[in-house]
Backbone as a chain_set.jsonl record, in Angstrom:
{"seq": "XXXXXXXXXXXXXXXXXXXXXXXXXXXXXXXXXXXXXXXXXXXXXXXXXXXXXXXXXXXXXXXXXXXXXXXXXXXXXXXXXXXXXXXXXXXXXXXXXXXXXXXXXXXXXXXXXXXXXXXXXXXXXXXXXXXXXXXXXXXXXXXXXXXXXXXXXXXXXXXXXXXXXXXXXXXXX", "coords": {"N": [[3.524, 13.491, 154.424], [0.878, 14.412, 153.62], [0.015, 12.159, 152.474], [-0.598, 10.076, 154.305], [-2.321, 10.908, 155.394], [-4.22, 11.197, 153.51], [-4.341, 8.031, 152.614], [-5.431, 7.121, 155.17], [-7.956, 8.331, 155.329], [-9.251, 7.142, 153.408], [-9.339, 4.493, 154.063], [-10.955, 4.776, 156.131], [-13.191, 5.527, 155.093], [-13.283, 3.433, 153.551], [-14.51, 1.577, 155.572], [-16.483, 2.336, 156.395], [-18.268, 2.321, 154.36], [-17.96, -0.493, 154.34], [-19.18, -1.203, 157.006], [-21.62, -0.06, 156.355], [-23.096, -1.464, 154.177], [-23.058, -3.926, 155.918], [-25.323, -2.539, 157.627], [-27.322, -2.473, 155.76], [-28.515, -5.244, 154.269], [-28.337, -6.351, 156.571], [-30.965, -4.574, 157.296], [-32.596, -5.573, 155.091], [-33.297, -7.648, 155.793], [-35.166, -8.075, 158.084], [-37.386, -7.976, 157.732], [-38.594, -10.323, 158.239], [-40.523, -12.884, 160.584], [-41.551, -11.731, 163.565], [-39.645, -12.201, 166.596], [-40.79, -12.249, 169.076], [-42.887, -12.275, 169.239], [-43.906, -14.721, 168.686], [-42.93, -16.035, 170.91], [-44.638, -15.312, 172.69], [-47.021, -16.413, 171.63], [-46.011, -18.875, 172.298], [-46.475, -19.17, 175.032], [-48.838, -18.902, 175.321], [-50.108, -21.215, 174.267], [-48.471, -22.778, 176.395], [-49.908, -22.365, 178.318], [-52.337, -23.123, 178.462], [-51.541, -25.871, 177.95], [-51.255, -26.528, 180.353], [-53.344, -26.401, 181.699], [-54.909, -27.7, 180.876], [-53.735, -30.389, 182.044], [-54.25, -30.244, 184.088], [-53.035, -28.31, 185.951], [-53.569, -25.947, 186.243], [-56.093, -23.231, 187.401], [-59.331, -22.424, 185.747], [-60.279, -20.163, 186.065], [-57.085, -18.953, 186.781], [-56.305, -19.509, 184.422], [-57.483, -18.129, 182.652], [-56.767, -15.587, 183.433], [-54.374, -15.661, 183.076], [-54.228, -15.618, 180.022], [-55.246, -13.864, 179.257], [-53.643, -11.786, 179.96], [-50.969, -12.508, 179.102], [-52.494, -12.073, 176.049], [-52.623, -9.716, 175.921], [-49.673, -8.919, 176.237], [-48.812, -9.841, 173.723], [-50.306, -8.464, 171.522], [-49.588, -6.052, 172.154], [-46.812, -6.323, 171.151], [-47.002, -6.949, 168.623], [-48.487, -4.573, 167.563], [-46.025, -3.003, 168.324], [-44.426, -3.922, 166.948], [-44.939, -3.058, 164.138], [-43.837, -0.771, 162.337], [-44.704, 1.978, 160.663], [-43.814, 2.249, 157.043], [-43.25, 4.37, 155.679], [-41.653, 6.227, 158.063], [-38.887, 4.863, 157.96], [-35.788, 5.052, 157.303], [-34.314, 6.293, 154.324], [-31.272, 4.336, 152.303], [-30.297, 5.966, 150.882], [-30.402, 8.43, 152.284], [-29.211, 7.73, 154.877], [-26.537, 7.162, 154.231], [-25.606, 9.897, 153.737], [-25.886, 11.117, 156.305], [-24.224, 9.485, 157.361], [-21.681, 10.884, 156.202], [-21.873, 13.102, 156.494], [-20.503, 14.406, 158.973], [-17.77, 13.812, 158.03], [-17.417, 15.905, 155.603], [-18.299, 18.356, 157.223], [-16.331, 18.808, 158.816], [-14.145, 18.578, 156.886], [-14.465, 21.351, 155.427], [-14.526, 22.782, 157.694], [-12.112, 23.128, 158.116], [-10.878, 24.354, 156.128], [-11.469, 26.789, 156.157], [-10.893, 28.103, 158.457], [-8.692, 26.956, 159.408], [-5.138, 26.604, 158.282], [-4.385, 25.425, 154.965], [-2.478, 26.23, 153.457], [-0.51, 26.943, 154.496], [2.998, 26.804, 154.84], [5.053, 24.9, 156.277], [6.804, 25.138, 158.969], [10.873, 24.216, 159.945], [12.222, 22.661, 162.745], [14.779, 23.981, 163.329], [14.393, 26.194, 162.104], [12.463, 27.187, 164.17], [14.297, 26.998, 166.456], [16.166, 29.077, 165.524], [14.505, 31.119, 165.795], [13.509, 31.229, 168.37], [15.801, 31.639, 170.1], [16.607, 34.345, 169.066], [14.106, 35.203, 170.642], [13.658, 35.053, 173.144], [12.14, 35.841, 175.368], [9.553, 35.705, 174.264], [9.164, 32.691, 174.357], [7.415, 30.201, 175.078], [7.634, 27.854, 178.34], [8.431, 25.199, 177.529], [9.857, 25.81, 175.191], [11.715, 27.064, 176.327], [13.309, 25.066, 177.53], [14.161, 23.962, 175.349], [15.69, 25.562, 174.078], [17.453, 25.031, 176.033], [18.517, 22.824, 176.42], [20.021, 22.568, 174.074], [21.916, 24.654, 174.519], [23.457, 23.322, 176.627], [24.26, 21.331, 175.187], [25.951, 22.595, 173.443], [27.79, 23.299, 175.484], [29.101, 20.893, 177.252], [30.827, 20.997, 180.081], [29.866, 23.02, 180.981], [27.921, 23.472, 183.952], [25.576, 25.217, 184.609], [23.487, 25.382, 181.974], [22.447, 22.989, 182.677], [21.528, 23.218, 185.196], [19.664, 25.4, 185.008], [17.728, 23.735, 183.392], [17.143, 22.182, 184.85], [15.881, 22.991, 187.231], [13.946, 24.594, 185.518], [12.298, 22.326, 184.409], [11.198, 21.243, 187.036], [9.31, 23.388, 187.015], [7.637, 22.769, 185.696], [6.519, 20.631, 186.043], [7.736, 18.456, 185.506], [9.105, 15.854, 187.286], [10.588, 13.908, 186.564], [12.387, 14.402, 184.613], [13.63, 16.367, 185.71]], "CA": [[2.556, 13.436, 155.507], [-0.096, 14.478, 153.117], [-0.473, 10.865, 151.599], [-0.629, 9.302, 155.234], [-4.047, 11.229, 155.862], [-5.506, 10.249, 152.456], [-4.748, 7.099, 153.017], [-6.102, 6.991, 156.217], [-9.476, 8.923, 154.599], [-9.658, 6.145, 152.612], [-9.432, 3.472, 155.044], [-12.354, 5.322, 156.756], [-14.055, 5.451, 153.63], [-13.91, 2.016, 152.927], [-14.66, 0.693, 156.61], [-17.784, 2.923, 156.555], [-18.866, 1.414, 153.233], [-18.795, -1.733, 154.691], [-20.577, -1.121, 157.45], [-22.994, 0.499, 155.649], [-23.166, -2.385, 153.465], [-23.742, -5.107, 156.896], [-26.195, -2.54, 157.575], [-28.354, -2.507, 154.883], [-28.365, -6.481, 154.186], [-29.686, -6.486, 157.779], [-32.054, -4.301, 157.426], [-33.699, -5.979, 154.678], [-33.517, -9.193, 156.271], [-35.555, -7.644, 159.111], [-38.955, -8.391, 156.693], [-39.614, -12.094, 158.895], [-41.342, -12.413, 161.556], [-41.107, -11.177, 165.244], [-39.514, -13.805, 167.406], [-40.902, -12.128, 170.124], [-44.493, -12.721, 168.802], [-43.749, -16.3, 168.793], [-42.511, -16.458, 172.44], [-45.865, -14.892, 173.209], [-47.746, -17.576, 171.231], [-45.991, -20.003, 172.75], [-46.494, -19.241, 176.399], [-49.953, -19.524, 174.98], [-50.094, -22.923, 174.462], [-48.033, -23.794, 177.262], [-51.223, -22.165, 179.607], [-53.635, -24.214, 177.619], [-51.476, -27.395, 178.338], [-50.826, -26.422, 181.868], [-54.927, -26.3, 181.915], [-55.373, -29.772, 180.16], [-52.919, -31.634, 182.663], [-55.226, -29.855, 185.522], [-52.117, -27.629, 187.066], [-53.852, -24.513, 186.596], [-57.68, -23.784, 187.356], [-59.838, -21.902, 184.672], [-60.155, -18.889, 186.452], [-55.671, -18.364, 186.466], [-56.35, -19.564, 183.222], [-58.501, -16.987, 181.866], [-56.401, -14.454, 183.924], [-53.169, -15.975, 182.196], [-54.207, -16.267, 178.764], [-55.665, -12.411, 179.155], [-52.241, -11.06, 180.499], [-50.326, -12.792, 177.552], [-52.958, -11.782, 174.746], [-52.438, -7.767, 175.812], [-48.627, -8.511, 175.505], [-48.696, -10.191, 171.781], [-50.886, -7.684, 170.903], [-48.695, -4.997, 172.375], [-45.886, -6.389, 170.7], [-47.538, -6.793, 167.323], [-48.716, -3.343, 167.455], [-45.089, -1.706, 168.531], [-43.094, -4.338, 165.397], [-45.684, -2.595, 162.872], [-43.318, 0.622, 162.14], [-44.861, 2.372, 159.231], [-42.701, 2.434, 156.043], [-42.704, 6.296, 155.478], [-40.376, 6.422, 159.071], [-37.725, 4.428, 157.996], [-34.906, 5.864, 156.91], [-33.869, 5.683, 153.123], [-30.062, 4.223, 152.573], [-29.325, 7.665, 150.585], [-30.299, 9.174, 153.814], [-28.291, 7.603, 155.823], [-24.66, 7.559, 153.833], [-25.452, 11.461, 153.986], [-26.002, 11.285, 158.059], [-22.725, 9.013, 157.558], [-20.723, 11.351, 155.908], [-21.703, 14.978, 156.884], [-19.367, 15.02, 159.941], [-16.656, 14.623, 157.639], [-17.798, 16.821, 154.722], [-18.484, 19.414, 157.713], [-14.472, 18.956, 158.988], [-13.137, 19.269, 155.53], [-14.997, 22.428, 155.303], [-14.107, 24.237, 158.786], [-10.658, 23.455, 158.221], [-10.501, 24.7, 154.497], [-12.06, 28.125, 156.171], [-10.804, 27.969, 160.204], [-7.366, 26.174, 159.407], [-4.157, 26.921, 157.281], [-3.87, 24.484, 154.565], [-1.102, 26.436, 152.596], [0.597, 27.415, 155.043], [4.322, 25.74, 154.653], [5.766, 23.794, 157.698], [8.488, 25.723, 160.417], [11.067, 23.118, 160.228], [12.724, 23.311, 163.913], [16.248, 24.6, 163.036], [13.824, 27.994, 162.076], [11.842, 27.717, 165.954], [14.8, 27.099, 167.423], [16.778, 30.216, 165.758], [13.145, 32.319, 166.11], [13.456, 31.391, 169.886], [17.217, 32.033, 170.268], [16.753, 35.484, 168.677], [13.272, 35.76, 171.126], [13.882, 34.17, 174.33], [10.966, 36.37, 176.098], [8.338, 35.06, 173.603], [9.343, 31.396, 173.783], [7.0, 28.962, 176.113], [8.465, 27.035, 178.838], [8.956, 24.131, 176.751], [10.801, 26.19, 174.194], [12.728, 27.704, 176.973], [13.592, 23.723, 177.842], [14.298, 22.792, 174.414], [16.628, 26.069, 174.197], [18.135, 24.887, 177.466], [19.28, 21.697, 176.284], [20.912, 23.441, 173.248], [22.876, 24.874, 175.39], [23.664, 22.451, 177.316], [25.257, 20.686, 174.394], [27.424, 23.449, 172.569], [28.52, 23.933, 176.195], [29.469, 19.917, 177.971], [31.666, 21.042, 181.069], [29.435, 23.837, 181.97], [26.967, 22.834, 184.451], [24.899, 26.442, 184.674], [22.416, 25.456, 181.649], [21.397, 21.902, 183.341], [20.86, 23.219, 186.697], [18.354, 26.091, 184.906], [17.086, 23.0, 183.133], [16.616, 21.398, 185.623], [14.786, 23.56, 187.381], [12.529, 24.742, 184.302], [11.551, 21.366, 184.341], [10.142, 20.872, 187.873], [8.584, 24.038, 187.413], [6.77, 22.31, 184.1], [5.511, 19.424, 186.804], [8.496, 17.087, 184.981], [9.72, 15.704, 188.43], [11.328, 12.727, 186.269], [13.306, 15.199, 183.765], [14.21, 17.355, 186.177]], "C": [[1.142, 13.467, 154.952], [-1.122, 13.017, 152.698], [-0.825, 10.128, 152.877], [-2.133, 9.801, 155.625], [-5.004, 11.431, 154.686], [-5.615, 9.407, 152.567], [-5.28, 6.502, 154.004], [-7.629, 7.492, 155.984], [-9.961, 7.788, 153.994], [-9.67, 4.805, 153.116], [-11.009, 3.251, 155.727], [-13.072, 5.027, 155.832], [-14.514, 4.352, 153.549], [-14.043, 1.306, 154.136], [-16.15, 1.398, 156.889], [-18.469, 2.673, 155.792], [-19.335, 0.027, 154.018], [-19.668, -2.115, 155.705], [-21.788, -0.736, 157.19], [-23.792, -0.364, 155.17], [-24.202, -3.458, 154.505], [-25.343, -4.224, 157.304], [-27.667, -2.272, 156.862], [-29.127, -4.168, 154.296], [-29.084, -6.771, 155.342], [-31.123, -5.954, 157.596], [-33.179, -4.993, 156.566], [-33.935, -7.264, 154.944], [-34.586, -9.279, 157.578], [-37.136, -7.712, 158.539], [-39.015, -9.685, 157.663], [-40.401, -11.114, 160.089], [-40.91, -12.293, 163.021], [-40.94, -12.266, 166.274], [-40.215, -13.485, 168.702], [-42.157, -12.431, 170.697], [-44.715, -14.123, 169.312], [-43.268, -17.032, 170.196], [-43.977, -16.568, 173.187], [-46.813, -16.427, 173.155], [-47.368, -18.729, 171.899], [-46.028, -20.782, 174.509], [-48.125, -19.31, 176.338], [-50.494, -20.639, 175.21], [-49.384, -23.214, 175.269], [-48.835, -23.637, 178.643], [-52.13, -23.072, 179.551], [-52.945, -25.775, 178.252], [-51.451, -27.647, 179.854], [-52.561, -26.657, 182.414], [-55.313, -27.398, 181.951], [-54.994, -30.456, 181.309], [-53.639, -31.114, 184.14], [-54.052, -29.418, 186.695], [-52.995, -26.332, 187.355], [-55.776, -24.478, 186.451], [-58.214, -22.59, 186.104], [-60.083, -20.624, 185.447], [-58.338, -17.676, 186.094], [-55.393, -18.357, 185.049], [-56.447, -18.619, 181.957], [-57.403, -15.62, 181.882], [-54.608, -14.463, 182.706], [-52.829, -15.609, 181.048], [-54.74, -14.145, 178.782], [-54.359, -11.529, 179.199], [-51.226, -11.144, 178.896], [-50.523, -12.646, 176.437], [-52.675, -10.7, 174.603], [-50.851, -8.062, 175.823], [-48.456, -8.83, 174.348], [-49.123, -9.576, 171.221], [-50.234, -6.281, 171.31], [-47.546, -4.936, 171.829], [-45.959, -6.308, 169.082], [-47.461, -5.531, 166.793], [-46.893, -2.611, 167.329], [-43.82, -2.214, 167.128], [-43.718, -3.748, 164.253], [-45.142, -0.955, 162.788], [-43.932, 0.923, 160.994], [-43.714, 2.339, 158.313], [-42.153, 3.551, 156.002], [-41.8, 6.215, 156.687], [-39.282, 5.578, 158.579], [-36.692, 5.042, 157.237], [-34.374, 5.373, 155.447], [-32.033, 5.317, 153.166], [-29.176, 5.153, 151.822], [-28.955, 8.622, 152.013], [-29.002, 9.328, 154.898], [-27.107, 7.297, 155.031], [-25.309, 9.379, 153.939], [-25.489, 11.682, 155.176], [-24.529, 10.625, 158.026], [-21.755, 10.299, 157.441], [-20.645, 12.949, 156.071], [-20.957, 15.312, 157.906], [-17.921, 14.97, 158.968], [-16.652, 15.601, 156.631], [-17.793, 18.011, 155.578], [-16.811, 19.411, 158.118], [-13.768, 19.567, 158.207], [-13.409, 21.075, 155.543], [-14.111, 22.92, 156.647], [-12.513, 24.105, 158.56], [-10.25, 24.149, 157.199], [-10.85, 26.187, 155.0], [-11.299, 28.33, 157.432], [-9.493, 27.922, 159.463], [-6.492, 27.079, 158.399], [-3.538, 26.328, 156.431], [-2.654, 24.642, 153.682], [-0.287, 26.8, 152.658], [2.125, 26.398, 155.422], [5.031, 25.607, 156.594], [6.998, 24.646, 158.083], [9.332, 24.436, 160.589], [11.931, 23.53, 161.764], [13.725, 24.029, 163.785], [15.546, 26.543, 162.802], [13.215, 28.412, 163.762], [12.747, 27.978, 166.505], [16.023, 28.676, 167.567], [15.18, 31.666, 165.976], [13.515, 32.418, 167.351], [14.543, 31.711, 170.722], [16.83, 33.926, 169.761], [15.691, 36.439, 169.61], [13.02, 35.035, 172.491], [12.378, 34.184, 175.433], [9.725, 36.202, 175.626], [8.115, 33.524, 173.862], [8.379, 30.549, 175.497], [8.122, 27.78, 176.826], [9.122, 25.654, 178.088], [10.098, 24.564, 175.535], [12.069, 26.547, 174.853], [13.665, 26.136, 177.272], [14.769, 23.299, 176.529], [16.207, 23.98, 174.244], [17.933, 25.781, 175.25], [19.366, 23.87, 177.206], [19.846, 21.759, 175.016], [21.514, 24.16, 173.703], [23.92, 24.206, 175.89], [24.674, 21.436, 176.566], [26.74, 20.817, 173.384], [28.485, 23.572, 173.996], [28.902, 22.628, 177.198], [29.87, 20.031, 179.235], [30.956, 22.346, 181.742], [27.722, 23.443, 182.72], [25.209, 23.856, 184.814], [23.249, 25.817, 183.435], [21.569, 24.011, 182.087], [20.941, 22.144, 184.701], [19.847, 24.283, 186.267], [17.373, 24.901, 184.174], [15.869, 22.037, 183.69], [15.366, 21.701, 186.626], [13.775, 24.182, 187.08], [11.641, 23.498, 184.791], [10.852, 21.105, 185.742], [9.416, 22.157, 188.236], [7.219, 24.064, 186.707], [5.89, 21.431, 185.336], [6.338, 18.261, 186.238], [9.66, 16.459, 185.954], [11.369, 14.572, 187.572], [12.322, 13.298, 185.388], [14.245, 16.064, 184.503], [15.589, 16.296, 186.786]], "O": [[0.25, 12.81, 155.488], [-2.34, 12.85, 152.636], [-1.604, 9.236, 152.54], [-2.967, 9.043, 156.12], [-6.196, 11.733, 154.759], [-6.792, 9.077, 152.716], [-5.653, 5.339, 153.853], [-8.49, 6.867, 156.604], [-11.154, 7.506, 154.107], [-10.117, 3.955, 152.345], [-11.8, 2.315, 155.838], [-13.674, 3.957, 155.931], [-15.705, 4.048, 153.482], [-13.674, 0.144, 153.963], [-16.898, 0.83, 157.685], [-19.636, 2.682, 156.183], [-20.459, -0.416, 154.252], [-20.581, -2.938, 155.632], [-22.834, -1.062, 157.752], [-24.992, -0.354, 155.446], [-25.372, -3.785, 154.309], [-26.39, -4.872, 157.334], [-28.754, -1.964, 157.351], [-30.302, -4.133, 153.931], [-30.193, -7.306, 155.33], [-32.164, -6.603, 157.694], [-34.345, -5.089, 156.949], [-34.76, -7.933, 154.321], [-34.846, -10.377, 158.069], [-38.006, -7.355, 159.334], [-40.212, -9.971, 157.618], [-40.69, -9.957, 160.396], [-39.893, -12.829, 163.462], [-41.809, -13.025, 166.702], [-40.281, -14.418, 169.503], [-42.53, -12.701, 171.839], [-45.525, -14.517, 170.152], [-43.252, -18.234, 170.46], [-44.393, -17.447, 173.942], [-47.162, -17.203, 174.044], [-48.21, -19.597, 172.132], [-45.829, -21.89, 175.009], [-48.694, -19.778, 177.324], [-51.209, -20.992, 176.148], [-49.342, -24.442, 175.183], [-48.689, -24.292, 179.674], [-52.628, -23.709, 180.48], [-53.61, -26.618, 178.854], [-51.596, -28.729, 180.424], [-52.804, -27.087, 183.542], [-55.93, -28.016, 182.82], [-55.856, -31.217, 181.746], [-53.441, -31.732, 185.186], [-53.989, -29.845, 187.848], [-53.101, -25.795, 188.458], [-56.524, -25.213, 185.807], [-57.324, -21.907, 185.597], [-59.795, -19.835, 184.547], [-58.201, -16.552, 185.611], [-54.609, -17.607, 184.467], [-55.86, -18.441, 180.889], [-57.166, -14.861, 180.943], [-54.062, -13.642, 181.969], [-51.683, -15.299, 180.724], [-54.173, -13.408, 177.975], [-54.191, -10.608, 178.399], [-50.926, -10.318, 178.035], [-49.655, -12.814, 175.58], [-52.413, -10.287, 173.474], [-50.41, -7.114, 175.173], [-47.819, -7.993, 173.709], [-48.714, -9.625, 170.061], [-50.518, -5.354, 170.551], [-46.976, -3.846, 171.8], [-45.127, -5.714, 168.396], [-46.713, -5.209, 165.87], [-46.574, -1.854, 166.412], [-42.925, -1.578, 166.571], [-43.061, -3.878, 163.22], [-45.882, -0.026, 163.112], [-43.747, 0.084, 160.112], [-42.597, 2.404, 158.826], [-40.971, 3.837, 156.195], [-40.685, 6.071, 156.185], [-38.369, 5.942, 159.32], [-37.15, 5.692, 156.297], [-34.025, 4.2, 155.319], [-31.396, 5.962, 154.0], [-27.953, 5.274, 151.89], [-27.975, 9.169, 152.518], [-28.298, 10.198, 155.41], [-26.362, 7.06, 155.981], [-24.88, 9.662, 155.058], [-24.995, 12.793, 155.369], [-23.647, 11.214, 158.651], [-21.131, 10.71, 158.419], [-19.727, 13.741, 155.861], [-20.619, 16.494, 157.955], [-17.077, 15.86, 159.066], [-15.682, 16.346, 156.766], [-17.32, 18.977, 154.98], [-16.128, 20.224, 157.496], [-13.046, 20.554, 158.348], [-12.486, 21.881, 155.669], [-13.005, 23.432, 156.466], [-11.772, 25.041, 158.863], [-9.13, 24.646, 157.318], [-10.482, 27.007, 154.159], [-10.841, 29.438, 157.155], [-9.199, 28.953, 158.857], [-6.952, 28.057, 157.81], [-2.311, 26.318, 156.532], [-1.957, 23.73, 153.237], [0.597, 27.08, 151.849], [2.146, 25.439, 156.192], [5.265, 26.26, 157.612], [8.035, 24.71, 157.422], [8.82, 23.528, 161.244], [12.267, 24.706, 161.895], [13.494, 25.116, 164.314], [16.011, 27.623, 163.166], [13.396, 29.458, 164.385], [12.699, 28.998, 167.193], [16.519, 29.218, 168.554], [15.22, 32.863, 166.26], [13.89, 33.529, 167.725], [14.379, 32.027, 171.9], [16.959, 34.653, 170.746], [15.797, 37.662, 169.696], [11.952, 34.446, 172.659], [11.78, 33.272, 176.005], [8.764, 36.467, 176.347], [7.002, 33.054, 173.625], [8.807, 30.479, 176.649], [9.007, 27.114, 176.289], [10.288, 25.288, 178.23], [10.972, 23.823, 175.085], [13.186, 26.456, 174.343], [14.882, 26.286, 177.171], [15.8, 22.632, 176.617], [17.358, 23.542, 174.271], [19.072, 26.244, 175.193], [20.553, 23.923, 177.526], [20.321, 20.652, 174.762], [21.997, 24.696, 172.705], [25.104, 24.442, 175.65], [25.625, 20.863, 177.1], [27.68, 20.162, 172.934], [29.677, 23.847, 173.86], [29.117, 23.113, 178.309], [29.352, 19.144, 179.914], [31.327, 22.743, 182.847], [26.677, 23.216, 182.109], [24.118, 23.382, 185.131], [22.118, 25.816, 183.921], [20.358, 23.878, 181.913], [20.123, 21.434, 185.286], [18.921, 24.314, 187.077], [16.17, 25.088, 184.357], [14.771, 21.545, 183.432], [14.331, 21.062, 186.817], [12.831, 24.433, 187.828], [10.572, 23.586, 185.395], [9.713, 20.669, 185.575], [8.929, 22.296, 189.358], [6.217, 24.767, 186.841], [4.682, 21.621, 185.478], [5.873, 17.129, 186.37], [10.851, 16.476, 185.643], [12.563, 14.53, 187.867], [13.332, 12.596, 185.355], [15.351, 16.431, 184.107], [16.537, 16.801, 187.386]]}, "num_chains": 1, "name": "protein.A"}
């Protein structure tokens, strides 16, 4: 079981690499220029031609070309992030990987990693020997161990039965 959740660690591992990877490749591809700039500019010139061909008068003009200069210049302004804020890509694999570095940890302190596995044959004589400890489901599982050393007697499926719709297992019962 052990090897099924390294290799699964390592799955993670290497699917968080590669995103890491797409996003770093982006980010430095993120150096052009602002398409959004260029929308601006170009609703620019399409006031100016709208002016020329005598749709629009020099007053909507003015008002136009004023409206659209305070957003290119609002947009300019908000694509100019300083450098110092951006995040270095040490940074961020350590923001990646501290939720699981913090896991490993609470479980290595919280958890029981050396503690050896109850295989059932031990629950089921623990719960045979402790009937008044054992959760409804144990009492169930005891039930239907019963139920099987004993074929022709009908006593442990009718308490079964009614364990179970007292679980909420209308369909077991």
């Amino acid at each position: 079981m052990i090897m099924l959740w390294i290799a699964a660690a390592l799955l993670a591992a290497g699917s968080a690499a590669l995103v890491m990877q797409r996003a770093a490749q982006a980010a430095r591809a993120v150096g052009g220029p602002d398409p959004a700039v260029a929308v601006y500019r170009r609703q620019l010139s399409e006031i100016d031609d709208l002016a020329d061909r005598g749709l629009m008068g020099d007053e909507e003009r003015r008002a136009a070309r004023a409206e659209t200069g305070r957003r290119l210049l609002a947009q300019a302004d908000a694509g100019a992030a300083p450098v110092s804020s951006r995040l270095k890509p040490g940074t961020v694999m350590a923001m990646a990987g501290a939720p699981a570095v913090l896991a490993v940890l609470i479980y290595a302190v919280v958890g029981s990693p050396a503690l050896p596995d109850l295989p059932f044959k031990a629950r089921l004589a623990h719960w045979q020997a402790h009937p008044e400890q054992a959760s409804p489901e144990a009492l169930g599982v005891l039930l239907e161990e019963l139920a099987r050393r004993r074929p022709t007697d009908p006593e442990p499926l009718l308490k079964l039965a009614s364990l179970d719709m007292e679980i909420g297992d209308g369909a077991g019962a």
